[in-house]
C-alpha positions, 0 to 999 in steps of 0.5 A: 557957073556961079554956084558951081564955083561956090560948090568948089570953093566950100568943098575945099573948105571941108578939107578943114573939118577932117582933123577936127577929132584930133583937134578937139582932143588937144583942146581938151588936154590944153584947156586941163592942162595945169596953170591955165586961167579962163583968158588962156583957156579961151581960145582953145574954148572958141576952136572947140566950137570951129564946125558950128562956125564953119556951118553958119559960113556956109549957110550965110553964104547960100543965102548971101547968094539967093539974095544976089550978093555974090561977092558976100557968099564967095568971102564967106565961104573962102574964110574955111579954104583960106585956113585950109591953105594956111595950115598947108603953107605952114607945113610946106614951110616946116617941111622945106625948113627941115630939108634945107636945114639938113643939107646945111643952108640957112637964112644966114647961108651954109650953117652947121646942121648940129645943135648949137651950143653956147660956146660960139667957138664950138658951133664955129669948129663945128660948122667947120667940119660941115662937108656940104658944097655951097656958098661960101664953101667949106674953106671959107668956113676953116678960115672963120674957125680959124680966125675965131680961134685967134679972136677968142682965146678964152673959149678954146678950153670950153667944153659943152656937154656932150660935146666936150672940148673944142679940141675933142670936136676937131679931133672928131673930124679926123679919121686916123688908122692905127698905123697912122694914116689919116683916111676920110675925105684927103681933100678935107683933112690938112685943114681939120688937121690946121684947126687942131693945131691952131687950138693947141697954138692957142693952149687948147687941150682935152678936158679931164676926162677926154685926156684919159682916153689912150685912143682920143690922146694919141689921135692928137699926137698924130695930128701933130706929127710931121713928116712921114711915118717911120714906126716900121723903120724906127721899130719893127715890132711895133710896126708889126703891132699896129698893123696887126700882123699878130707873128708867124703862125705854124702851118698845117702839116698834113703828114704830122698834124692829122687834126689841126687845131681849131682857132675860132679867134685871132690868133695867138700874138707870138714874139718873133727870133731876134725881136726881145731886142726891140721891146723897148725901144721907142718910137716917135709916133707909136712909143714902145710896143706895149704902148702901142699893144695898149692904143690897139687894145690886144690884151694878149699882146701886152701879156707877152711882151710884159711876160718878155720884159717890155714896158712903157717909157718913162714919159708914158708911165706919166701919161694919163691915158696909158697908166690906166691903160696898163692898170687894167692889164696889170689887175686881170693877173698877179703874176703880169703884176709881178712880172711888170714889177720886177722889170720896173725894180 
């Protein structure tokens, strides 16, 4: 029974010699590796040499047992199967480190699964934004947002590449249509919304180039806005814009259009009867309807409605995300140029 269990226990061992050749392939590219000295270059030296080691156990330990000593054979030959289970223990480890830390747990309980960065307010904000469901519980961790929010004035306009702003990663949180309708997790939202607020509170604001993003800045408007919204009320023009109702398209009348004509994209935006008389005026959330043709990026419907008369309020020709906005239509035709021109004139 004895030499049975020895046999077993230095079958494990062997498990240790499998990944020998690749072993000793990175022992060589480490021992060539630039700036080793002879003391670092030693240990890789010694591990090259593991399988005459691991042969001199096992030839040790049969003649420790011929002799009787029993216990010196079974050390011997436990030395390869211990260094087997280690390496196994370290993957498990890695492995279970890795999917705990996907899920969001960590030694100091939930944390952000996200890269931390070096602005605590950031990785705070962050974690915020976790939707994992354990102790202390997503509440918990807007409270602590909220409360390092209040503790550190000074870093709520700290941006970290790629990241940007703290404000940029509370407004990532939140998922807003056009029409202005926060959608996404409805239980989550009013305290994302709660953090935006608490930033702005505390004179947060997007960084240079985060503020020249027309999409990103209106975003943070809506996640100022109260109350309802009443863009469909205040301006039916708009409301049409932003929820893409591009006009009334003419019908197919078979006894007058034999071949009707073929639309392979959306179609045309057409002003309706009676709407030039809304072309410019404003609403709270949307703004003028060739602003919001701009935040819906509908080039051809800032080309009617400037074609028609309308622009951009004052307020929004000073805004630094519609000016370049608009720009970028003006340039693609002199005569949108002129015609935007002359209405400014």
């Amino acid at each position: 029974m004895t030499r049975t269990g020895l046999i077993l226990l230095q079958a494990v061992g062997v498990i240790s010699i499998l990944p020998y050749p690749f072993v000793l392939l990175a022992n060589v590219m480490s021992i060539a590796a630039p700036g080793h000295t002879p003391a670092t270059q030693l240990p890789w030296i010694l591990l090259s040499f593991y399988p005459l080691v691991w042969i001199a156990l096992y030839v040790v330990s049969w003649r420790a047992m011929a002799r009787g000593n029993v216990g010196l054979a079974f050390g011997l030959s436990s030395i390869p199967a211990f260094a087997c289970l280690l390496v196994i223990a370290i993957f498990v480890f890695s492995w279970l480190a890795f999917g705990l830390g996907t899920a969001g747990i960590g030694a100091g309980g939930l944390h952000s699964t996200t890269t931390p960065t070096n602005n605590a307010l950031l990785d705070s904000i962050m974690l915020a934004d976790q939707d994992v469901q354990l102790p202390p519980g997503p509440a918990a961790n807007v409270e602590k947002a909220l409360h390092d929010i209040d503790a550190n004035p000074t870093l709520v306009n700290v941006s970290v590449y790629p990241r940007g702003s703290p404000l940029n990663v509370a407004l990532g949180s939140l998922i807003i249509s056009l029409d202005g309708t926060i959608t996404g997790d409805r239980s989550r939202q009013p305290d994302r919304i709660r953090i935006v607020r608490a930033l702005v509170a505390h004179g947060g604001h997007l960084n240079k180039d985060e503020a020249t993003d027309l999409r990103k800045t209106w975003n943070l408007r809506r996640a100022l806005f109260d109350g309802p919204v009443t863009t469909a009320s205040e301006n039916p023009l708009v409301w049409r814009i932003v929820t893409h109702n591009r006009g009334a398209s003419k019908p197919w009348d078979p006894l007058k259009d034999k071949f009707p004509e073929r639309r392979d994209g959306p179609e045309p935006f057409v002003l309706r009867e009676g709407e030039s008389a809304l072309l410019n005026r404003t609403t709270r959330l949307h703004g003028t309807p060739l602003y919001a043709a701009l935040l819906d990026n509908a080039n051809d419907a800032c080309s009617v409605i400037i074609k028609a008369g309308g622009r951009l309020s004052a307020a929004e020709e000073r805004d630094p995300a519609a000016q370049p906005a608009l720009q970028i239509i003006l340039e693609r035709s002199a005569g949108l140029r002129a015609a935007y021109s002359k209405e400014r004139n």
